[in-house]
C-alpha positions in Angstrom: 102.0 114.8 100.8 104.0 117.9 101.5 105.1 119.1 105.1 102.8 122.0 106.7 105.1 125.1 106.8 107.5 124.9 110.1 106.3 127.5 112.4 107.9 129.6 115.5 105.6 128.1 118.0 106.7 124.2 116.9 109.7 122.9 119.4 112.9 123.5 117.8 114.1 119.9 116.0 110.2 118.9 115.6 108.4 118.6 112.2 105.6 118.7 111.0 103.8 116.2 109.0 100.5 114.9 107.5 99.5 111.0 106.7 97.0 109.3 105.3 94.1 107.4 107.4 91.1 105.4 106.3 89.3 108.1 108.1 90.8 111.3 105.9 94.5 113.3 107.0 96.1 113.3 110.3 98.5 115.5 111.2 101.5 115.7 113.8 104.3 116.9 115.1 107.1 114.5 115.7 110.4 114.7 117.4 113.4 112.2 118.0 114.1 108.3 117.5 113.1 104.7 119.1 110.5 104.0 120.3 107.1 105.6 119.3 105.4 107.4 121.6 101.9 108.3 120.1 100.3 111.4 122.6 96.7 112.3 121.7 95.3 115.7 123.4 91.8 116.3 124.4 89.2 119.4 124.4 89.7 121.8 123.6 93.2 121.7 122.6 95.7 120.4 119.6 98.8 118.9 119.3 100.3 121.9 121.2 99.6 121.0 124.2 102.5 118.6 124.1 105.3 121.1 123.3 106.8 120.3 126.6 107.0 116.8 126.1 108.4 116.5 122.3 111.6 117.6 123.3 111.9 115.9 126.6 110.7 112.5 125.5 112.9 113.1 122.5 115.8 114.0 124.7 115.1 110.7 125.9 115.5 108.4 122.9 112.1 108.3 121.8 110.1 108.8 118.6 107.3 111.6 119.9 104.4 112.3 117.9 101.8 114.5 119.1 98.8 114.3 116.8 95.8 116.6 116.0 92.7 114.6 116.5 89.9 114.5 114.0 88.0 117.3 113.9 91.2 119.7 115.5 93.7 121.9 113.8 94.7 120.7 110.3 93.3 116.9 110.9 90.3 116.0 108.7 87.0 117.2 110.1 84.1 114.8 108.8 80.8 116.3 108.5 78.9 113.5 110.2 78.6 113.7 114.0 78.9 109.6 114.3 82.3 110.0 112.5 83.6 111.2 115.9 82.8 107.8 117.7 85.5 106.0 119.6 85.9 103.9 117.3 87.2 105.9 114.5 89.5 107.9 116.9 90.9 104.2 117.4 91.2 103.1 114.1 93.0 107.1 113.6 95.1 105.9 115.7 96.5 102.4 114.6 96.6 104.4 110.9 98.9 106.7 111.8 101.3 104.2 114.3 101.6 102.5 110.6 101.8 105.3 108.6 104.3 106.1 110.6 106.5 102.7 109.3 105.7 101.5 112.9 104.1 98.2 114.2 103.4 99.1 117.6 103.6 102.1 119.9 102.6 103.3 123.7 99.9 105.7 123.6 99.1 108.3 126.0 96.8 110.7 126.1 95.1 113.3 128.0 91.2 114.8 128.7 89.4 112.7 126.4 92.7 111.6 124.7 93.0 109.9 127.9 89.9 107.5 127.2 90.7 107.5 123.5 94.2 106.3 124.4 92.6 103.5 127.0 90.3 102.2 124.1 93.5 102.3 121.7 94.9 100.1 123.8 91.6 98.3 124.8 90.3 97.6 121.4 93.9 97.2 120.1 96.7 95.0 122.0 98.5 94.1 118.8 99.4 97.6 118.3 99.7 99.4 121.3 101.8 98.0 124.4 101.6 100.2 126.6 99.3 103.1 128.0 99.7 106.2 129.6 96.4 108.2 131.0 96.3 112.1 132.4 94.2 113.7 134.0 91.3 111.2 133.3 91.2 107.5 135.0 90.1 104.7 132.9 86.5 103.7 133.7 85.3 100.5 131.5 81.7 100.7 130.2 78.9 101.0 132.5 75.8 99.4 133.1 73.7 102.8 131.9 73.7 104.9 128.8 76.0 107.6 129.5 73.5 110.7 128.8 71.1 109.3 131.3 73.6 109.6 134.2 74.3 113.1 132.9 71.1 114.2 133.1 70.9 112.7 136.7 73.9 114.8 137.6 72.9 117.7 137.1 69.3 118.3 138.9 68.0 121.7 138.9 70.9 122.7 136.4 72.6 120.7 133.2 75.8 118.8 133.2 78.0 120.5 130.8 78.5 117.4 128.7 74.4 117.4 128.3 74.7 121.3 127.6 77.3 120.1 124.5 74.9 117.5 123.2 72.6 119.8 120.3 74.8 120.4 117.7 75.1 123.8 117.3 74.2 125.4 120.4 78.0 125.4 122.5 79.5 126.4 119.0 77.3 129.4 119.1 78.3 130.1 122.6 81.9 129.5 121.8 82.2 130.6 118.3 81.4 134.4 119.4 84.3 134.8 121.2 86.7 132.0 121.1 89.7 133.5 122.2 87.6 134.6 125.4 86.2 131.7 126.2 89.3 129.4 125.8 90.9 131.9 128.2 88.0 131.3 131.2 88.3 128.0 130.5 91.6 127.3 130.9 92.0 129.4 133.8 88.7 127.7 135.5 90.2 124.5 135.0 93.8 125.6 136.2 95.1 124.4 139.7 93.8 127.3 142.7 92.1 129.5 140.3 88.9 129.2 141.8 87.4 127.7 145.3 86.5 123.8 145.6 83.1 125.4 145.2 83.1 127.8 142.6 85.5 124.9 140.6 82.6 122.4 141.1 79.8 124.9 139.8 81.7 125.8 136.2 80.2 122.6 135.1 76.9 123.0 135.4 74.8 125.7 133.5 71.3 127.3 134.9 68.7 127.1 132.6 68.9 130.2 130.3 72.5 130.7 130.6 76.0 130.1 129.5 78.8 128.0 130.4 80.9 130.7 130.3 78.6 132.8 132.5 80.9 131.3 135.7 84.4 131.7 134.0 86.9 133.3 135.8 88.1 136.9 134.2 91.5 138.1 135.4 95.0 137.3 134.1 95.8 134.3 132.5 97.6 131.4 134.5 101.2 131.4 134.8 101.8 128.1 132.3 99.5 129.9 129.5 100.8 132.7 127.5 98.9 135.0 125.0 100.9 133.7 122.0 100.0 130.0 123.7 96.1 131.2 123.6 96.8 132.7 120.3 98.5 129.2 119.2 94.8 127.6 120.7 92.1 130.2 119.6 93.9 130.4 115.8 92.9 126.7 115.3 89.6 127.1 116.9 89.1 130.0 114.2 90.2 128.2 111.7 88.4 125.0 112.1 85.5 126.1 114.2 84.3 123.9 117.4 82.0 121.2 116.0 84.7 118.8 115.4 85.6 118.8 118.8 82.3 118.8 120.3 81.2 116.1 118.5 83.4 113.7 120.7 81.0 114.3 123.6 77.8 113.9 120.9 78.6 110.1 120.6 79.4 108.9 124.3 76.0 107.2 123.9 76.8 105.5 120.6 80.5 104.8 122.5 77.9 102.6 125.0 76.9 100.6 122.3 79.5 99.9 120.3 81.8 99.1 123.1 78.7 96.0 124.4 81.2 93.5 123.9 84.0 95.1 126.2 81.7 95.6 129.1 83.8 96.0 132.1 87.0 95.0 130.5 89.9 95.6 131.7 93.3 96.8 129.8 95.9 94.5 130.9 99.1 96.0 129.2 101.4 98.6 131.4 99.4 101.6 132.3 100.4 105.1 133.9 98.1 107.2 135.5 98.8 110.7 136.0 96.2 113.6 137.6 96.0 116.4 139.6 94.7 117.3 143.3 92.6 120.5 142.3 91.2 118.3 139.1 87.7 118.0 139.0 88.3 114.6 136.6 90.5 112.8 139.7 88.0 114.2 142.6 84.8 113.0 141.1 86.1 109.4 139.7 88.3 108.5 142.4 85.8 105.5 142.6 87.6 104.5 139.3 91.5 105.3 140.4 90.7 102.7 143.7 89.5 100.4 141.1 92.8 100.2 139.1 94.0 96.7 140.5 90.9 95.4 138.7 90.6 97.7 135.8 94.5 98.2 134.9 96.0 95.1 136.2 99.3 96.1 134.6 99.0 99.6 136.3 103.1 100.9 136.8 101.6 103.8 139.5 99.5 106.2 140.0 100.4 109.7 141.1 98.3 112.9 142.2 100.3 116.0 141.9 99.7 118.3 144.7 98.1 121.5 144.1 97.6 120.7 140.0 94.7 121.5 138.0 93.2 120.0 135.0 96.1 121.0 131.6 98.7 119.0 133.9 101.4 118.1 131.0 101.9 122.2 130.9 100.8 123.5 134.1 103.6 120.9 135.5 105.6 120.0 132.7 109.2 119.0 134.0 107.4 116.9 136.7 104.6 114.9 133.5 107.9 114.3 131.9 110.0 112.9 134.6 106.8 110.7 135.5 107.1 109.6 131.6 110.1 109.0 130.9 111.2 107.3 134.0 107.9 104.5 133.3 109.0 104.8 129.5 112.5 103.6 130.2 111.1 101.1 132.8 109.2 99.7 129.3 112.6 98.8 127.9 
């Protein structure tokens, strides 16, 4: 299939390409030889969020390729919501590590590319060796259906991930304004945009409102230009948002399909990167003290100071020292 069109935001010496899955096209941008390096993104982002670490892990003497999940950028969208299960974000995965001419590959992934690359790794051993996690710690499956605890969490108002169950209602939210309401949410998220208080109440919506109601306005942060948002809210655009919300629509079908991996734990050498100010680290540091069970094959585990949730570009030389440095410890 022909190449997308190179275009002035992709990281001089990348390409980009599109391959064949069971589960419709998958694109990426790749960079450099050796080993693969497969890095999956999370919401609401794309393969662009890794333009700091093409080059660098490239530099490095590895093959990078930074994917567009389903339902992102130019990566197939299925119209079913239960296409978006973990399970066909694994088998997307293990497609394109062969498409690729590959056998095997370390994956590493953030926001919910973070538990998609855990389950890659989970689900598939043969295929991927090794695992790297940001932002968000592995936490096997539970004992409760997922939107049960959700709706526990948040009492008088909903959890966000509840608020992003109906199909339709976020996109209409989002869809009005996209460029807008990636910009609040990317600042909100950022590292010391907002007080431990005001951070912990942009997840939860009052009855009647918006998530974007408690967005921060203001400038954007210093690692997020306007032709970066223009790179994000283009796609969203394009592509619209039920793709990507449909990842959170099956976290209960996740539950069940994942019966047989109940408490597992992923044994292969794991990284785990987060930040301080990161909502994800703070509320599941239960699951970082639990790593000597849950990722017995765990390298380290390091907190930056004073980083937010988007940590592979709000701290991008420090992600890919942290990288490579466990990636060449791999050899």
């Amino acid at each position: 299939m022909p190449k997308p069109p190179t275009d002035p935001t992709t990281p001089p010496g990348a390409v980009h390409r599109l391959v064949h899955t069971p589960g419709g096209r998958i694109h990426l941008v790749e960079q450099g030889t050796g080993p693969l390096v497969l890095l999956v993104h999370g919401f609401p982002e794309s393969w662009y969020s890794w333009r700091h670490q093409l080059p660098a892990l490239a530099a490095a003497g590895y093959r990078a390729a930074a994917i567009d999940a389903r339902g992102y950028g130019r990566s197939a969208k299925p119209a079913a919501t239960d296409a978006y299960r973990m399970l066909a974000h694994v088998a997307d995965n293990t497609a394109v590590v062969h498409a690729l001419g590959e056998e095997t590959a370390t994956v590493v992934g953030h926001d919910w590319g973070s538990p998609i690359a855990a389950h890659s790794a989970l689900l598939r051993p043969d295929v991927f060796t090794a695992v790297g996690l940001l932002s968000v710690p592995y936490a096997p499956r539970g004992d409760h259906r997922p939107t049960d605890g959700f709706a526990r969490i948040g009492g008088d108002e909903e959890f966000y991930v509840s608020y992003f169950q109906a199909p339709g209602r976020a996109e209409a939210e989002i869809e009005r304004d996209v460029r807008g309401w990636l910009a609040g949410f990317y600042t909100g998220l950022t590292g010391g945009a907002l007080n431990p208080e005001e951070h912990g109440r942009l997840f939860f919506v009052p009855q009647g409102a918006h998530l974007a109601d408690r967005f921060p306005t203001g400038p954007l942060p210093a690692w997020l230009t306007e032709a970066d948002l223009d790179v994000y809210s283009g796609e969203f655009e394009r592509s619209g948002l039920t793709g990507a919300l449909n990842r959170y629509r099956n976290v209960d079908r996740d539950w069940e399909d994942l019966a047989a991996w109940h408490g597992a734990p992923i044994t292969q050498p794991s990284l785990f990167i987060g930040g301080s100010l990161d909502a994800s680290t703070t509320w599941m540091a239960d699951a970082i003290d639990a790593y000597p069970a849950t990722l017995p094959g765990l390298s380290a585990a390091h907190i930056l100071e004073g980083c937010g949730h988007w940590i592979q570009q709000e701290r991008p030389d420090e992600v890919n020292q942290l990288l490579t440095q466990w990636l060449d410890g791999l050899r």
